[in-house]
C-alpha positions, 0 to 999 in steps of 0.5 A: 481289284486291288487294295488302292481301287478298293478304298477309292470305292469305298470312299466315293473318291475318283482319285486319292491325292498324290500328296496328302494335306493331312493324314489321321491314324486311328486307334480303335475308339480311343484314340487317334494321331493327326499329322499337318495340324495348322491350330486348335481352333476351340477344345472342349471335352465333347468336340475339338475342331482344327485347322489343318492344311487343306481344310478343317476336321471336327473331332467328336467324341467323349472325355476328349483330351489332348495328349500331344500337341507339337510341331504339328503333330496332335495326339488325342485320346478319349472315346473317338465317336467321329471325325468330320471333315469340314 
């Protein structure tokens, strides 16, 4: 099985978009980089929800802040426990 049949069974998925709406790194537990943010819809220490294109993501976490917010880009560092999308 390769590496991209792997993570389609990994994630439940049949397929994994061609062009993905949005694409999150992240770094271990204290940090992750989000790509294709459309806003910030409310912004708290505990929760930051977005919009991006194709839907939204609530991140969850601890001490959460906002590091980089530009052109789409959102850095956000803290203690990253989830992120959900909505």
């Amino acid at each position: 099985m390769g590496f991209i049949e792997e993570i389609k069974n990994c994630f439940c998925v049949e397929e994994l978009p061609v062009n993905p709406c949005y694409r999150a790194v992240i770094f271990g537990d204290s940090a992750v980089y989000l790509e294709n943010v459309k806003a910030i819809v409310y912004y708290t220490t505990e929760e930051i929800a977005l919009t991006v294109k194709g839907g939204g993501i609530i991140l969850r976490g601890e001490n959460l802040y906002v590091k980089k917010y530009c052109a789409g880009d959102l850095a956000v560092c803290g203690k990253i426990k989830a992120l959900e999308r909505v």
